[in-house]
C-alpha positions as CSV (number, residue, x, y, z in Angstrom):
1,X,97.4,98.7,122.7
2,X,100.7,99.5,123.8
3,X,101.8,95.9,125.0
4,X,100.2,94.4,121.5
5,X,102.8,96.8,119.7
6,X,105.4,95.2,122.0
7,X,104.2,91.4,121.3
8,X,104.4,92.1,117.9
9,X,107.8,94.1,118.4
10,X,109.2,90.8,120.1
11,X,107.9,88.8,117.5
12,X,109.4,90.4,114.4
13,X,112.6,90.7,116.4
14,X,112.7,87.1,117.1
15,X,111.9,86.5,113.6
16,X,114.0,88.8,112.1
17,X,117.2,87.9,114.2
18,X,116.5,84.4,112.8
19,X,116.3,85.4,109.5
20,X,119.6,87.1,109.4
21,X,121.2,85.1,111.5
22,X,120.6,82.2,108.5
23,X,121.6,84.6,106.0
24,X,124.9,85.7,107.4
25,X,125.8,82.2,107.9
26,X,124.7,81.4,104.5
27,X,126.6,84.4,103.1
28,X,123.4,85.5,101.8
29,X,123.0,88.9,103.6
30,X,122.4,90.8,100.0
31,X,119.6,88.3,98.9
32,X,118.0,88.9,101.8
33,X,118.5,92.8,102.0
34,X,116.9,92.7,98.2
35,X,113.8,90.3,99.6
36,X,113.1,93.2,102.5
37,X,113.4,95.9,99.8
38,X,110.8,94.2,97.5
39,X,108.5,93.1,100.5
40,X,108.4,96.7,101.5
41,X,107.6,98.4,98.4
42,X,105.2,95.5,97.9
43,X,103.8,96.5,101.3
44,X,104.0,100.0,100.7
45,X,101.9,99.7,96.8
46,X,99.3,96.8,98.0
47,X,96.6,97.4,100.6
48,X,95.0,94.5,100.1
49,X,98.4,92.5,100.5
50,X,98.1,94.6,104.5
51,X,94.5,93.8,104.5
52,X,95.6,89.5,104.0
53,X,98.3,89.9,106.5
54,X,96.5,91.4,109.1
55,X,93.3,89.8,108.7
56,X,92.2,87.0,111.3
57,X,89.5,86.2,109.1
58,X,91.8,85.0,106.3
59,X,92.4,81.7,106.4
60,X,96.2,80.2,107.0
61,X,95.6,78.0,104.2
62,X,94.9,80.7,101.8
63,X,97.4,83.1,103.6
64,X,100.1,80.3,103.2
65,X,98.9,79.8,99.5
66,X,99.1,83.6,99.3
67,X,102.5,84.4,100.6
68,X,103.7,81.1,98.6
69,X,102.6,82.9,95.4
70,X,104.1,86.2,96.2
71,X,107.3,84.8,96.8
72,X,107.6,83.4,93.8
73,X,105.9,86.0,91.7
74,X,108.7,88.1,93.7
75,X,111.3,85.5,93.0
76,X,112.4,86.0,96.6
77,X,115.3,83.9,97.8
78,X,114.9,80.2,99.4
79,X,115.1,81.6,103.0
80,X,113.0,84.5,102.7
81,X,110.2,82.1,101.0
82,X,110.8,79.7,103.9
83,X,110.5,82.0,106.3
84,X,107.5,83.8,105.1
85,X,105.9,80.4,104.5
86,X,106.8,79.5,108.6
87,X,105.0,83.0,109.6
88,X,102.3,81.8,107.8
89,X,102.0,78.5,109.2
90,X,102.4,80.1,112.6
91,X,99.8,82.9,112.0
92,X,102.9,85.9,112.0
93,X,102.3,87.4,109.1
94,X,100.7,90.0,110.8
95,X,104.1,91.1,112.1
96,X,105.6,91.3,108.5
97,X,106.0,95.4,108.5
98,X,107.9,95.5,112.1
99,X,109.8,92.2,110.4
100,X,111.3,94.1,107.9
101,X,112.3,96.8,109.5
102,X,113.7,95.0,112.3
103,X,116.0,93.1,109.5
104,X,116.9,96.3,108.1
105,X,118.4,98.1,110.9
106,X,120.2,94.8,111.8
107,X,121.8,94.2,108.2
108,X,122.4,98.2,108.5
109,X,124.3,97.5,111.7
110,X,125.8,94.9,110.2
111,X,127.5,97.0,107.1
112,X,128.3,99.7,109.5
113,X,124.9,102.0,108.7
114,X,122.6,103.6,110.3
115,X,119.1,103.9,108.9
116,X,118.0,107.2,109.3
117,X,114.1,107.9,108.9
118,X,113.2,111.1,106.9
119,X,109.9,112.7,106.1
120,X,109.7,115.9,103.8
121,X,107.2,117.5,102.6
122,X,108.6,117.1,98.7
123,X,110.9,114.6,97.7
124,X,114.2,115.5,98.0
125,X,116.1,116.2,94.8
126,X,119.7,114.1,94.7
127,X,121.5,116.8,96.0
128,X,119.8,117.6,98.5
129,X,119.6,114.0,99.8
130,X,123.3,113.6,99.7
131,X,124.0,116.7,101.0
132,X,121.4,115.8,104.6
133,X,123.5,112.2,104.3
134,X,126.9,113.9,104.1
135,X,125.3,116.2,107.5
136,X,124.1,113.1,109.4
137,X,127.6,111.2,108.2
138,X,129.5,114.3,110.1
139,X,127.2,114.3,112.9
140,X,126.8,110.3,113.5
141,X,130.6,109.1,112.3
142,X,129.0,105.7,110.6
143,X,127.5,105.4,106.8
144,X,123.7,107.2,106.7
145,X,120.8,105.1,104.5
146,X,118.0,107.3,104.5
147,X,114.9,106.2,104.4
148,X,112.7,108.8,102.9
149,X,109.0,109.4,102.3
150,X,106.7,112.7,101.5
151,X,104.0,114.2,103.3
152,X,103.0,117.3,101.8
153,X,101.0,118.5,104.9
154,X,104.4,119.5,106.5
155,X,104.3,122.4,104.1
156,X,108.3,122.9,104.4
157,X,110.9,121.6,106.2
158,X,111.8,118.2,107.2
159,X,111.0,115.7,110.3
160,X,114.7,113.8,110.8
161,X,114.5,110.4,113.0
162,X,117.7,108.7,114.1
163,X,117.0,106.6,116.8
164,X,115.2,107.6,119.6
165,X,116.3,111.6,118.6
166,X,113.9,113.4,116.2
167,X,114.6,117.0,114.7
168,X,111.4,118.6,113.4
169,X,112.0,121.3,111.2
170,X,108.7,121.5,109.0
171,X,106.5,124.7,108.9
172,X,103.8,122.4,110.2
173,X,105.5,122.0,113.3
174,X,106.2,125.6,113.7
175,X,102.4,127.1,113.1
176,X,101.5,124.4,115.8
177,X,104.1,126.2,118.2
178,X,102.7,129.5,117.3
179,X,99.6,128.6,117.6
180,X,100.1,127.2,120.8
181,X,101.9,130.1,121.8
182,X,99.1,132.5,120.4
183,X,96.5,130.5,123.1
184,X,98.8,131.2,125.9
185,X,99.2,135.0,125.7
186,X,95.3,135.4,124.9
């Protein structure tokens, strides 16, 4: 499982190094940014647009007829359309999900950013959210995007990751540890 997670790592990078690469020669870096925000939340609202990428039983034809209809229902840029009409010609779509966020830590790089990867257990009010950003800003020296999502089962706290470093403060977390702890001593 591990070294299909790395083929389609490899993949999206190639893919995604492409992509922008073509966009920043183009000048078209913010197009392309707006594409990988819409493809995402598209991703995000749609399981059955998941189920028709990942499905090997879905033909390329009708994959390639499907993408080609969401781009333009999407009114996604030339290159992003292309592209997405090449993965499907290929049989990538697949890697779509590691695609975009492959593309967005290299236009992040790009503006000076670093994505940061936050999961709370409520959404974060504005304040709060530019109050972590100013934190991380201080902490990292380069411009914070945070990408945020809720999962109430953390009961509290937060689950910060930036890079390969991840802070775990949710109350989730810390019954596990006391738990574990608890097992230990008895």
């Amino acid at each position: 499982m591990a070294e299909s997670a790395s083929i389609s790592q490899g993949i999206a990078a190639r893919y995604a190094s492409a992509l922008f690469d073509l966009a920043k020669e183009g000048g078209a870096l913010s197009a392309i940014e707006a594409d990988a925000a819409q493809l995402k939340d598209a991703l995000a609202a749609s399981p059955e647009l998941n189920a028709m990428i990942a499905s090997p039983v879905v033909v390329r034809a009708d994959q390639a007829n499907a993408i080609q209809a969401l781009a333009s229902a999407m009114k996604l840029s030339d290159l992003t359309a292309n592209t997405l009409a090449l993965m499907a010609a290929k049989r990538r779509l697949f890697v779509l999900p590691q695609l975009l966020a492959a593309l967005a830590d290299l236009i992040a790089e790009e503006k000076g950013e670093i994505s940061v990867e936050v999961v709370a257990a409520s959404a974060l009010s504005p304040a709060q959210a530019k109050a972590l950003s100013d934190k991380l800003k201080a902490s990292v020296g380069k411009e914070v995007k945070l990408n945020t999502t809720v999962d109430e089962s953390l009961i509290g706290g937060l689950i910060v990751k930036l890079g390969s470093i991840q802070i775990d403060t949710s109350v989730k977390s810390k019954l596990a540890s006391l738990q574990n702890a608890m097992k230990e001593v008895g």
